[in-house]
Each structure stands twice: as structure tokens, then as C-alpha cells.
MDTraj code that builds the backbone (N, CA, C; nanometers):
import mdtraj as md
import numpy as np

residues = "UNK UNK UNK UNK UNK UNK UNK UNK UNK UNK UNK UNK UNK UNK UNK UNK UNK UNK UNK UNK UNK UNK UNK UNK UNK UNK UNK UNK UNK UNK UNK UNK UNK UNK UNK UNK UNK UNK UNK UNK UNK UNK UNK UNK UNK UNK UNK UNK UNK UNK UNK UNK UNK UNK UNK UNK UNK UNK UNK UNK UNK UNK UNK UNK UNK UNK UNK UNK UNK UNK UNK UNK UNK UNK UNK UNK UNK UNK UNK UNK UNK UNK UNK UNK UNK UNK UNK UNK UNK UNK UNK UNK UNK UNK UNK UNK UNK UNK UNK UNK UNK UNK UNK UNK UNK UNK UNK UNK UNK UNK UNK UNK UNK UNK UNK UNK UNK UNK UNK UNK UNK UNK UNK UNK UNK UNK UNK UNK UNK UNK UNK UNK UNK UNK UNK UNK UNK UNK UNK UNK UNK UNK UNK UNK UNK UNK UNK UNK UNK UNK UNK UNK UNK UNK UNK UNK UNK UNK UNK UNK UNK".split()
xyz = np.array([
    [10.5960, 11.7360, 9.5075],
    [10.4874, 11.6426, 9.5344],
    [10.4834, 11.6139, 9.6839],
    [10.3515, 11.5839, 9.7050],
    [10.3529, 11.5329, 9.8582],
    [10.2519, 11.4119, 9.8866],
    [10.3219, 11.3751, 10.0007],
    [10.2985, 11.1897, 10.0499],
    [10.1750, 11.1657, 10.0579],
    [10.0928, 11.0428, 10.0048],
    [9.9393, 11.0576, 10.0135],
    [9.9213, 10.9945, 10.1219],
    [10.0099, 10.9591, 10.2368],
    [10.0165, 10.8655, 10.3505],
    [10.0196, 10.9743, 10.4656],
    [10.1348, 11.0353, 10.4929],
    [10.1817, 11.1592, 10.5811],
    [10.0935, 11.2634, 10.5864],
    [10.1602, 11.3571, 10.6264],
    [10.0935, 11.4941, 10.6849],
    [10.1212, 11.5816, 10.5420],
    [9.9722, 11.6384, 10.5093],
    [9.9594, 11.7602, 10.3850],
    [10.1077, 11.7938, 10.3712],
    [10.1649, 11.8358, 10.4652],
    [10.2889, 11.9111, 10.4606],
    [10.4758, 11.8177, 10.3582],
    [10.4240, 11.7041, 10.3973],
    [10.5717, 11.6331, 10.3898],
    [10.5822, 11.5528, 10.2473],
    [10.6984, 11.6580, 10.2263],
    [10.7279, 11.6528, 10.0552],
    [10.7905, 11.5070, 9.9910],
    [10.8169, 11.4245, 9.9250],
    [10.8406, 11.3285, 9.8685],
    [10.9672, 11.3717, 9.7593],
    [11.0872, 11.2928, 9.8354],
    [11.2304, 11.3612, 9.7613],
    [11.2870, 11.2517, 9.6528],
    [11.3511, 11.2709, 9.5789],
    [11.3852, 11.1552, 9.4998],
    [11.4849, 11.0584, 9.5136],
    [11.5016, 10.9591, 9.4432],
    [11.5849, 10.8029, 9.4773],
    [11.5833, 10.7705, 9.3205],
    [11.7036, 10.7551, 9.3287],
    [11.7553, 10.6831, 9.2142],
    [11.8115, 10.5344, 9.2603],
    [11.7261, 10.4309, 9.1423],
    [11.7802, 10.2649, 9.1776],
    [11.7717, 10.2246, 9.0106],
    [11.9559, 10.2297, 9.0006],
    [11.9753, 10.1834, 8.8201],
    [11.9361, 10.3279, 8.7786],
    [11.8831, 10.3302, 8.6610],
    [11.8456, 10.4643, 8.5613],
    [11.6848, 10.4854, 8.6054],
    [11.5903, 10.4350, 8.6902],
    [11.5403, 10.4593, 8.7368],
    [11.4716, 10.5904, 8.8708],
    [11.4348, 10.6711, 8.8464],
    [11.4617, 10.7981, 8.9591],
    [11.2967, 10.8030, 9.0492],
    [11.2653, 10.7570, 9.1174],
    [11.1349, 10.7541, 9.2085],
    [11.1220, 10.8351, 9.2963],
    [11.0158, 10.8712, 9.3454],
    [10.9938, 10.9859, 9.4523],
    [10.9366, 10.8987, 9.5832],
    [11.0232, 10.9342, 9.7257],
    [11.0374, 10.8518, 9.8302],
    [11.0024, 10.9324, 9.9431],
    [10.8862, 10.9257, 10.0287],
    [10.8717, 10.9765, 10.1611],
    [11.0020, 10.9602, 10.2815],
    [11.0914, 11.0561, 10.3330],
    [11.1342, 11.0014, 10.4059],
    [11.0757, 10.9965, 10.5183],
    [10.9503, 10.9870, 10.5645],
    [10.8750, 10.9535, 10.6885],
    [10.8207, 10.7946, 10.7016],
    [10.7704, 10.8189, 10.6080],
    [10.7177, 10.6420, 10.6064],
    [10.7993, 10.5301, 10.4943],
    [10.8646, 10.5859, 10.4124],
    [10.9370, 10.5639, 10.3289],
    [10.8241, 10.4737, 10.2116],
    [10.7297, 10.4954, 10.2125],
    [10.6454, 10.4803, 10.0811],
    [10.7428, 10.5452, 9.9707],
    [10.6567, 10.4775, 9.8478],
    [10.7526, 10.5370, 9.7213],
    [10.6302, 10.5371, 9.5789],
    [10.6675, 10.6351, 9.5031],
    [10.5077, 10.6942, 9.4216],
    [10.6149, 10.6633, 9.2472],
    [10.5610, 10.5702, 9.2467],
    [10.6311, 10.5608, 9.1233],
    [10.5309, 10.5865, 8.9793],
    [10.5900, 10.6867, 8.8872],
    [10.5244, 10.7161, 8.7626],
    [10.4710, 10.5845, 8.6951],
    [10.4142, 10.6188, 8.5902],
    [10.3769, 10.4977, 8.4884],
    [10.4691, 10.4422, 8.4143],
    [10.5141, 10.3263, 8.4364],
    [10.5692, 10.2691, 8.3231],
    [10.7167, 10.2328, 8.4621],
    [10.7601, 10.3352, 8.5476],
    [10.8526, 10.2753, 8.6335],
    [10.8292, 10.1607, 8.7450],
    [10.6996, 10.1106, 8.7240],
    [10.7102, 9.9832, 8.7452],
    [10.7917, 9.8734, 8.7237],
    [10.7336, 9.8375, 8.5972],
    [10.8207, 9.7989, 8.4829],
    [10.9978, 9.8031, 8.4660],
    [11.0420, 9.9197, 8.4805],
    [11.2109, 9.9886, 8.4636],
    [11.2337, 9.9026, 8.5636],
    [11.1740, 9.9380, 8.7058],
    [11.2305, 9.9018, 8.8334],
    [11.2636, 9.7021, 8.8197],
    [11.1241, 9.6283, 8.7569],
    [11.1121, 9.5046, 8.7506],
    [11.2744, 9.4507, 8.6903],
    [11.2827, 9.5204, 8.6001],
    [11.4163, 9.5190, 8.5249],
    [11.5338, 9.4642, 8.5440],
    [11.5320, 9.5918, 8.6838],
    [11.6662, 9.6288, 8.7205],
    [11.6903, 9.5687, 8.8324],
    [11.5820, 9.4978, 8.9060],
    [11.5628, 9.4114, 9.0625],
    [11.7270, 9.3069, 9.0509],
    [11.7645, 9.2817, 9.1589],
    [11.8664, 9.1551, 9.1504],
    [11.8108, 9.1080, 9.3318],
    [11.8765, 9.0289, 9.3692],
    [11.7829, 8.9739, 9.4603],
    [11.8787, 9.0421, 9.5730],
    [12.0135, 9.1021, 9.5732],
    [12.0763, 9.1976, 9.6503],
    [12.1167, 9.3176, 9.5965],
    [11.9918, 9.3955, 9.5711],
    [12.0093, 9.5709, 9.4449],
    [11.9765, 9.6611, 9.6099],
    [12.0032, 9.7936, 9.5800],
    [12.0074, 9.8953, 9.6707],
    [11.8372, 9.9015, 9.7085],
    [11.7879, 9.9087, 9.6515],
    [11.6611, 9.9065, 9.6593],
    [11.6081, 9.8255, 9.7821],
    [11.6578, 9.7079, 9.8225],
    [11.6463, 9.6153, 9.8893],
    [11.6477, 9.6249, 10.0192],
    [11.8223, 9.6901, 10.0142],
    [11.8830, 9.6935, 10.1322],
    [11.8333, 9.7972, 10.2201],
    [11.8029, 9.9033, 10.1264],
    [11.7243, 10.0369, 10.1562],
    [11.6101, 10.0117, 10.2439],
    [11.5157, 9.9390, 10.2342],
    [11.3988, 9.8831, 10.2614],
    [11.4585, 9.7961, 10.4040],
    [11.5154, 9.7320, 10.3530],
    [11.5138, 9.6682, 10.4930],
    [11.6319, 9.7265, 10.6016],
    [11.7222, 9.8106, 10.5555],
    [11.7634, 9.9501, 10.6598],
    [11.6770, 10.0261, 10.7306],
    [11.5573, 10.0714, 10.6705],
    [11.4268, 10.1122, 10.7149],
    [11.3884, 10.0993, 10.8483],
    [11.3903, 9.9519, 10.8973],
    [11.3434, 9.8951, 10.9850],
    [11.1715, 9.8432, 10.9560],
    [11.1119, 9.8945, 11.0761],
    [10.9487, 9.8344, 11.0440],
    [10.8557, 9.9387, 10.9653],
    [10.8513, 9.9718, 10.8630],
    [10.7736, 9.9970, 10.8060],
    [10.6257, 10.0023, 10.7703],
    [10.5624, 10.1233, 10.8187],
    [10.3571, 10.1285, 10.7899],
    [10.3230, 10.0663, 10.6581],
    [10.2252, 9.9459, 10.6404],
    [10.1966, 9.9046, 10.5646],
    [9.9724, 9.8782, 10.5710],
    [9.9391, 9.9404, 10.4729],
    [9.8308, 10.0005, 10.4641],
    [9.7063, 9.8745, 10.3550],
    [9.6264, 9.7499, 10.4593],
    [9.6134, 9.6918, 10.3213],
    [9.4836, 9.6790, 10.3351],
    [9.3742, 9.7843, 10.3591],
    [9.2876, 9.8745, 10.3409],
    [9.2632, 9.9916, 10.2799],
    [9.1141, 10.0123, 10.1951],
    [9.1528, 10.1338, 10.1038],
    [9.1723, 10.2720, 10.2310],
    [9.2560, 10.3492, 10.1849],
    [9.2330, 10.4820, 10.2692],
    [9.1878, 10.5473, 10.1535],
    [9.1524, 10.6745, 10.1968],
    [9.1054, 10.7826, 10.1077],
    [9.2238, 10.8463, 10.1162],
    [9.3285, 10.8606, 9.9758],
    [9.4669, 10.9286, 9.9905],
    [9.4284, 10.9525, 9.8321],
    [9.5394, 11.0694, 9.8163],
    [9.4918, 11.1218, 9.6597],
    [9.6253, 11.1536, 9.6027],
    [9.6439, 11.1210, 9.4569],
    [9.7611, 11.1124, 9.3850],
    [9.8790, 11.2026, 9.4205],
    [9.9352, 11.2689, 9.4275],
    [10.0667, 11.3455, 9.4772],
    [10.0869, 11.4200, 9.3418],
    [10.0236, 11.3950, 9.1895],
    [10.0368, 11.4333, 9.1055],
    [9.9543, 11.5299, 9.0567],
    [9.8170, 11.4971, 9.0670],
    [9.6950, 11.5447, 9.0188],
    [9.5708, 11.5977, 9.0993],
    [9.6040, 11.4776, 9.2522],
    [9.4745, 11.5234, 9.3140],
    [9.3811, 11.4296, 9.3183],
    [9.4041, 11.3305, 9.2150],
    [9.2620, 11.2266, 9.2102],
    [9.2987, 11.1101, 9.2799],
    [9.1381, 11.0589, 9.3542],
    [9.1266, 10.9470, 9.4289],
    [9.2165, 10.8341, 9.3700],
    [9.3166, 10.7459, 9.4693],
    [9.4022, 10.6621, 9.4347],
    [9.2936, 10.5657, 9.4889],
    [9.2819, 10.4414, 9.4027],
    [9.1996, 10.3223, 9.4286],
    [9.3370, 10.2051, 9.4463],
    [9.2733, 10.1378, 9.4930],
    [9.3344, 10.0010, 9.5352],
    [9.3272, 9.9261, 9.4118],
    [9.4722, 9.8343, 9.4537],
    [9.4766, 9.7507, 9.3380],
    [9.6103, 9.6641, 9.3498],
    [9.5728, 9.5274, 9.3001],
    [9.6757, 9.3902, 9.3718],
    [9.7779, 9.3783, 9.2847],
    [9.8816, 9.3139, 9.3242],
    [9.9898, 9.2519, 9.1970],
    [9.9137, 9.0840, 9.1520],
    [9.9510, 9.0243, 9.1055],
    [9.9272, 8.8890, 9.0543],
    [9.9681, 8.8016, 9.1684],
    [9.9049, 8.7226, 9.1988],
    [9.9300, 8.6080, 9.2698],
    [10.1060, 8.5442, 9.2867],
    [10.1792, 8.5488, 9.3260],
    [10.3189, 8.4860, 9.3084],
    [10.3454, 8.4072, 9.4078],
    [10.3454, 8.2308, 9.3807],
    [10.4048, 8.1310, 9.5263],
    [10.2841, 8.1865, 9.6494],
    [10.3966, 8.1726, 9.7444],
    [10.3111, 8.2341, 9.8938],
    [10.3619, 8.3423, 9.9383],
    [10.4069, 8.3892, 9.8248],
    [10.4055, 8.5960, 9.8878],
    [10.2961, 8.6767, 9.8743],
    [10.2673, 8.7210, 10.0288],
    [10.1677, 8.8104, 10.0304],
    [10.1596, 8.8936, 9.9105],
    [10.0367, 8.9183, 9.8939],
    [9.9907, 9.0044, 9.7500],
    [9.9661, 9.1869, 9.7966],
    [10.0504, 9.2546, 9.8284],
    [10.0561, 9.4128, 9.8599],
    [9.9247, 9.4853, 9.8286],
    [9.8204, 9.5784, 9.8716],
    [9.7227, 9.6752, 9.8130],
    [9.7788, 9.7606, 9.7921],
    [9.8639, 9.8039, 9.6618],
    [9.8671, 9.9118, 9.6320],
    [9.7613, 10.0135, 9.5748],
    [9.8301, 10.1554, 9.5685],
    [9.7404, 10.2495, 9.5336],
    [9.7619, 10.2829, 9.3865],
    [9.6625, 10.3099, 9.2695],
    [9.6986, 10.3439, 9.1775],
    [9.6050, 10.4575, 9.1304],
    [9.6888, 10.5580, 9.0526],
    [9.5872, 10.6644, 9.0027],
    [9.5161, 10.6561, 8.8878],
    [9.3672, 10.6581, 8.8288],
    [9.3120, 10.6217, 8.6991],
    [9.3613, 10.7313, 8.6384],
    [9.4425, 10.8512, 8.6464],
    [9.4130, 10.9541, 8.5984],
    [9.5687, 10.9295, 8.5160],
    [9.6916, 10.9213, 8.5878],
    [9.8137, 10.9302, 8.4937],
    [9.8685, 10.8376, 8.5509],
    [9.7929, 10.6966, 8.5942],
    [9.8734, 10.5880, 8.6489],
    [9.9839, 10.5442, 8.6729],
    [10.0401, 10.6205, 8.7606],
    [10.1230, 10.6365, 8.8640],
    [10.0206, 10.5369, 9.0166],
    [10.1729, 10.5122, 9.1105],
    [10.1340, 10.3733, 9.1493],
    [10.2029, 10.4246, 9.2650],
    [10.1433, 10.4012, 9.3999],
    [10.1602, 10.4331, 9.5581],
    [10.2021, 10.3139, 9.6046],
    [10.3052, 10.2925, 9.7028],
    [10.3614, 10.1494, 9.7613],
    [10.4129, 10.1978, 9.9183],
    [10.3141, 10.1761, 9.9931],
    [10.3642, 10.1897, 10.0848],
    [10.4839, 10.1071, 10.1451],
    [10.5588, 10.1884, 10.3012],
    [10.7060, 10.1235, 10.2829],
    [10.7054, 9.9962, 10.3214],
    [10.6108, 9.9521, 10.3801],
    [10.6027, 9.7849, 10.4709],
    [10.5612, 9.7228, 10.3514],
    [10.5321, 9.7767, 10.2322],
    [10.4903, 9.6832, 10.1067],
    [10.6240, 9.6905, 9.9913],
    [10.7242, 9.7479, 10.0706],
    [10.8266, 9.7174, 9.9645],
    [10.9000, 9.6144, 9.9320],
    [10.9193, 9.5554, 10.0161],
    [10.9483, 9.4290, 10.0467],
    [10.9328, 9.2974, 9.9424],
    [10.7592, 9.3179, 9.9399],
    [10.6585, 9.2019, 9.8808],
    [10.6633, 9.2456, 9.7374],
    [10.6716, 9.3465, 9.7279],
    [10.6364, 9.4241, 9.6137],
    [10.7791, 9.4160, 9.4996],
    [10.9413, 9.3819, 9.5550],
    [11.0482, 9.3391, 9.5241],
    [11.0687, 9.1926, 9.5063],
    [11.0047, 9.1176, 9.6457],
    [10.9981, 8.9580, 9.5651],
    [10.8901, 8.9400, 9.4720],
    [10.7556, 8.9824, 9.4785],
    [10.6840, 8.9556, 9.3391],
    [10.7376, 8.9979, 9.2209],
    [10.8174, 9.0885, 9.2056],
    [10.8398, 9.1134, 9.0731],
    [10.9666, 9.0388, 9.0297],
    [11.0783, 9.0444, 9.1092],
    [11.1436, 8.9574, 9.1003],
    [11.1377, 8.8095, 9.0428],
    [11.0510, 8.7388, 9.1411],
    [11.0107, 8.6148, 9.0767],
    [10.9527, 8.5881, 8.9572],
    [10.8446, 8.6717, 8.9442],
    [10.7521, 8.7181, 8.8250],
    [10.8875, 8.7260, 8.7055],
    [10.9763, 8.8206, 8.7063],
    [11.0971, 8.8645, 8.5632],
    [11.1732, 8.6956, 8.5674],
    [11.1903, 8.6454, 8.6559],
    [11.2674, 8.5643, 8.6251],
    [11.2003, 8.4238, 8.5934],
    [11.0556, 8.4428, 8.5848],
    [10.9710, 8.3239, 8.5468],
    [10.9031, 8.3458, 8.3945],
    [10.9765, 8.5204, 8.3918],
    [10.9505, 8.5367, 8.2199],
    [10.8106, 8.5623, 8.2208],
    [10.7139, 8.6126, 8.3296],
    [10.6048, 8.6623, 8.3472],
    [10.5757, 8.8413, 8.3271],
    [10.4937, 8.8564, 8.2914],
    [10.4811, 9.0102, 8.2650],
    [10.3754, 9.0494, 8.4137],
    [10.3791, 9.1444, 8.4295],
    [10.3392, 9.1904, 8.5979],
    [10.2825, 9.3401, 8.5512],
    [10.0838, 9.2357, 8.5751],
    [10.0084, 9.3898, 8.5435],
    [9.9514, 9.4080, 8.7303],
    [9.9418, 9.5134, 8.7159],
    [9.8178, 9.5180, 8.8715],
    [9.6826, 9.4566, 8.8147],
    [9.6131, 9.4301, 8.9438],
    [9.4780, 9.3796, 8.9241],
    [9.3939, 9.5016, 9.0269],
    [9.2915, 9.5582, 8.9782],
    [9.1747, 9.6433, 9.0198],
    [9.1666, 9.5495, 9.1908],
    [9.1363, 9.6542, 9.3202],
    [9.0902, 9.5450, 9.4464],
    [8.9671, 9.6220, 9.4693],
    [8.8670, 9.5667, 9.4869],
    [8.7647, 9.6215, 9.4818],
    [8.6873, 9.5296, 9.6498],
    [8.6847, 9.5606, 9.7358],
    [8.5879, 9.4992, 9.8561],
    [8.4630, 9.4293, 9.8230],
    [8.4170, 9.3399, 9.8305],
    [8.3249, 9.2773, 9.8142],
    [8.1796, 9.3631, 9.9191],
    [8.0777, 9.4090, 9.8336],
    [7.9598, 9.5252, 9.8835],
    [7.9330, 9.3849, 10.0434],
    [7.9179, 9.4937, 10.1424],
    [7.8763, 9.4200, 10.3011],
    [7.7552, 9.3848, 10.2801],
    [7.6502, 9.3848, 10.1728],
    [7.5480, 9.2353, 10.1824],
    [7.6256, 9.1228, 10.1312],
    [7.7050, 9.1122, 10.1008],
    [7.7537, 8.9423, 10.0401],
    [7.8495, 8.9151, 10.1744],
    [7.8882, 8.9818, 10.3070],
    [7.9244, 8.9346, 10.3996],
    [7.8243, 8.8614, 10.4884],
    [7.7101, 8.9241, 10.4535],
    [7.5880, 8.9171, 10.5478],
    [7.4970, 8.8237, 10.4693],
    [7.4523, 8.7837, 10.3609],
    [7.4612, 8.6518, 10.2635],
    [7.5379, 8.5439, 10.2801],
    [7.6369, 8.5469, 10.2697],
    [7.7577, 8.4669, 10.3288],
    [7.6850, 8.3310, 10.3872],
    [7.6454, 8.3894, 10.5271],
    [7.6073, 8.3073, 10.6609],
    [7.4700, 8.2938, 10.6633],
    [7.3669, 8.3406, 10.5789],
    [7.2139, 8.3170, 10.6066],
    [7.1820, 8.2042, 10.4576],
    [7.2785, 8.2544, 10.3924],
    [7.1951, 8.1253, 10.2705],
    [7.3059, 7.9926, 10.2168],
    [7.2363, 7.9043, 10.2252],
    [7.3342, 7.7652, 10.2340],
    [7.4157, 7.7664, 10.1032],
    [7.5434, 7.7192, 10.1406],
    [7.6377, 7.7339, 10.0553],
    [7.5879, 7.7204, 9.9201],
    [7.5811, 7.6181, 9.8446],
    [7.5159, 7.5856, 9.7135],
    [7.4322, 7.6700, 9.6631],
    [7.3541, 7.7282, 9.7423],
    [7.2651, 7.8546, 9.6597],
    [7.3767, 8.0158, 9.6574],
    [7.4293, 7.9974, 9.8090],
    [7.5250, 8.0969, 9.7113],
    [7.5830, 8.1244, 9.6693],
    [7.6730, 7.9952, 9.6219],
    [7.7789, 7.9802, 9.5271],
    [7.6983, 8.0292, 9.3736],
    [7.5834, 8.0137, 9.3347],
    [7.5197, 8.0003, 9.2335],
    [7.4621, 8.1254, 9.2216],
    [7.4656, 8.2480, 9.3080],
    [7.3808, 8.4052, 9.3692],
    [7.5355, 8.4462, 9.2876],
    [7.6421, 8.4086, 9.3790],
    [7.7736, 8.4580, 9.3459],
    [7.8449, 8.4019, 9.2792],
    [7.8769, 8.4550, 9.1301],
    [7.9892, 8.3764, 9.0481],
    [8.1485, 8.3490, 9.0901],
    [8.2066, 8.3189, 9.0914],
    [8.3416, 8.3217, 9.0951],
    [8.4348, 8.2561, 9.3155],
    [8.3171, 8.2367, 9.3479],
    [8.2905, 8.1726, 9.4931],
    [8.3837, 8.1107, 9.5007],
    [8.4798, 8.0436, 9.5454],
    [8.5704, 7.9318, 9.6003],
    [8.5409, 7.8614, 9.7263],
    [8.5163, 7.7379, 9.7206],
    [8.4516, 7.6740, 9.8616],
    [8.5448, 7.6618, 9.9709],
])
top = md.Topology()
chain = top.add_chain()
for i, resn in enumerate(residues, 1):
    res = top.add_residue(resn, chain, resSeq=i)
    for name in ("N", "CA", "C"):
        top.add_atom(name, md.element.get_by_symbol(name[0]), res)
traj = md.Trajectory(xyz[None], top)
């Protein structure tokens, strides 16, 4: 497999954390985890696991929280964006996920966030789905500022003032 971040060329080698086995760029140190090793990984988190230390051995890490156009490492198909759940005041990561055999892209500056959300999440006895991120279409930026709040809170459902 190869990195949907890096250069066509640079292969994605494996990492084992617990019984868990993930495939890890060593360039950017993103990590492409199958379906369902979400989950395994949530598991196996402790708040000082290898996984951790790994990440923050790293140093500064590329972290990507705009869609790029990058494509599964598996299949080929467009990876779309998509959030973890809200947790406290930890930043919420854009990861990449594939519709096709949902498998899940984390870049390495999002490993971090992506270890305390789940973390907190297992130990609050919460289950941890992704949420779809979808950009809001650039007329509702440009709406925004021409029509007075109250009408477009009422244009746009779900608005927060």
C-alpha cells in the first residue's frame, strides 16, 4: 500500500500496538487503519501505551484539516473527510475515510487528538463513531453577512448564534 499524503512512490510499513497491526508512513508518520481497527486500537489505548510515545517521539508532525484530494491506499477511491465526536476541549481531527471498505486515514499531527478522544470517550463508556465533514457550499459564507441574522438562522437550520 501507499501513503495518500506522500509521494506516489512511498510505501506504508506495518506497526503493531497490542494485537492490533496498522500500516504507518514512515515519512509523515500518518497511519491507515482498516475497518473495525479503530475500535481494537480504542481498546487497547492506556494513557502511557507505545502508541503514544511513538507519536510524540515523532516530533512535529503534518497535520491536514482540509479536504485534500488523496485516495484510499486500498482501492483507489476518493477518501472524504470526516470528524470524531465532540470530546471536552480536544480539538476534533479531519480524518479521512474510505466509503468503499472503510478504512480510516489519520494523519501524524492528528495522532495525538485522535488518542485522547478515544481514550476519554472508552473510559466515559462512550462508543466512538466518525461523523461525515462536509464544508458548508460558499453561498452560505456569502449569505452569512448580507442577510440579518434572524432571517438566516430560519434560511439555515441547525445555525448556532
Amino acid at each position: 500500500m501507499r501513503c495518500p499524503r506522500c509521494t506516489e512512490t512511498r510505501k506504508l510499513t506495518k506497526a503493531s500496538y497490542g494485537d492490533v497491526e496498522i500500516d504507518q508512513c514512515t515519512e509523515c508518520h500518518g497511519i491507515w487503519l482498516d475497518a473495525g481497527e479503530l475500535t481494537d486500537l480504542q481498546a487497547w489505548f492506556t494513557s502511557n501505551d507505545q502508541f503514544l510515545e511513538d507519536t510524540r517521539n515523532a516530533g512535529s508532525l503534518p497535520r491536514h484539516d482540509d479536504l485534500l484530494e488523496s485516495v484510499c491506499p486500498v482501492d483507489d477511491t476518493q477518501l472524504k473527510g470526516c470528524r470524531l465526536p465532540a470530546t471536552e476541549d480536544l480539538d476534533r481531527p479531519v480524518l479521512d475515510i474510505c466509503p468503499t471498505c472503510l478504512g480510516i486515514w489519520v494523519d501524524g499531527g492528528e495522532r495525538e487528538d485522535l488518542h485522547a478522544i478515544l481514550m476519554s470517550r472508552h473510559a466515559n463508556g462512550l462508543e466512538t463513531q466518525v461523523e461525515l465533514y462536509v464544508p458548508a457550499p460558499r453561498w452560505h459564507y456569502y449569505m452569512r453577512y448580507m442577510v440579518p441574522d434572524f432571517i438566516y438562522r430560519r434560511i439555515i437550520p441547525g445555525v448556532k448564534s
